[in-house]
C-alpha positions as CSV (number, residue, x, y, z in Angstrom):
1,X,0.0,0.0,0.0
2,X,1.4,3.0,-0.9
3,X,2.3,6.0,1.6
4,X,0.5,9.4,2.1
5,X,3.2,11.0,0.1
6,X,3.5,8.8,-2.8
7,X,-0.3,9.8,-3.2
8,X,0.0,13.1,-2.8
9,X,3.2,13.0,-5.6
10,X,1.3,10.8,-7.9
11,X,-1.7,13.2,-7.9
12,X,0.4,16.3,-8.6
13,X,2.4,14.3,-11.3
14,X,-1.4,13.8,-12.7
15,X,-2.0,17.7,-12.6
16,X,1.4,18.1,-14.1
17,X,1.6,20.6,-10.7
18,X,5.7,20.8,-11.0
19,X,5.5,23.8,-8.4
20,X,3.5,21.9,-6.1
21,X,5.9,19.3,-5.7
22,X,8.3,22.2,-5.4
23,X,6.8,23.9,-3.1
24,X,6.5,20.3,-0.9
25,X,10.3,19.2,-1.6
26,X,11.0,23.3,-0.3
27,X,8.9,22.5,2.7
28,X,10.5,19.3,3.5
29,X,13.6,19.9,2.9
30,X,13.2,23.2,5.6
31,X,11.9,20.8,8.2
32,X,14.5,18.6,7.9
33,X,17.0,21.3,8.5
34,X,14.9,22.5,11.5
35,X,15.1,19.2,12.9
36,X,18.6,18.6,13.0
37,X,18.8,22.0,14.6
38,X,17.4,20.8,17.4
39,X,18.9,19.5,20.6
40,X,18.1,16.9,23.0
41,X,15.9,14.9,21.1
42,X,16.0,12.2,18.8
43,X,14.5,13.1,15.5
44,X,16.6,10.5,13.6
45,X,13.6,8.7,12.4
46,X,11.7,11.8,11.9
47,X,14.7,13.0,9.9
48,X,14.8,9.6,7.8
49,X,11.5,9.4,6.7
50,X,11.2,13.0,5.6
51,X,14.7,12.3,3.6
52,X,12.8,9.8,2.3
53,X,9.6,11.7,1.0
54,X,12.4,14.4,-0.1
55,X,13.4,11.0,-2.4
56,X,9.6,10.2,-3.6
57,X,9.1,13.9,-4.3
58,X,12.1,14.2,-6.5
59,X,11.1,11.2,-8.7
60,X,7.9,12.5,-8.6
61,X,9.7,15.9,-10.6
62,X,11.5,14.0,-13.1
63,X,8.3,12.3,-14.2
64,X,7.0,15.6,-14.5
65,X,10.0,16.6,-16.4
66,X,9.9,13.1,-18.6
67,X,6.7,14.2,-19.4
68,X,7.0,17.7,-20.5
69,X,9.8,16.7,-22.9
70,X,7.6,14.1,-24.7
């Protein structure tokens, strides 16, 4: 079963919505940074998963991009 942000890609890769899925790598990538800022907890899991939607979001571009060159 897919993951929340694998839908939420593969519906903006339907729209062909390439600055939504900027927007959401953008917001991502800032939380990940936030997260690391942080001290005396452990986010590490937190940080891996969101590097891990940053991954989804980013295949979710080049689709866009495969698409717009076709």
């Amino acid at each position: 079963m897919p993951n929340a942000i694998e839908l939420i890609v593969d519906g903006y890769v339907r729209l062909n919505n390439r600055r939504a899925l900027d927007d959401l790598r953008m917001q991502r990538r800032k939380l990940a940074v936030d997260l690391k800022a942080r001290t005396g907890f452990d986010v590490r899991t937190t940080v891996q998963q969101i590097e891990e939607d940053i991954v989804v979001i980013e295949a979710g571009l080049a689709r866009v991009d495969d698409a717009a060159t076709s």
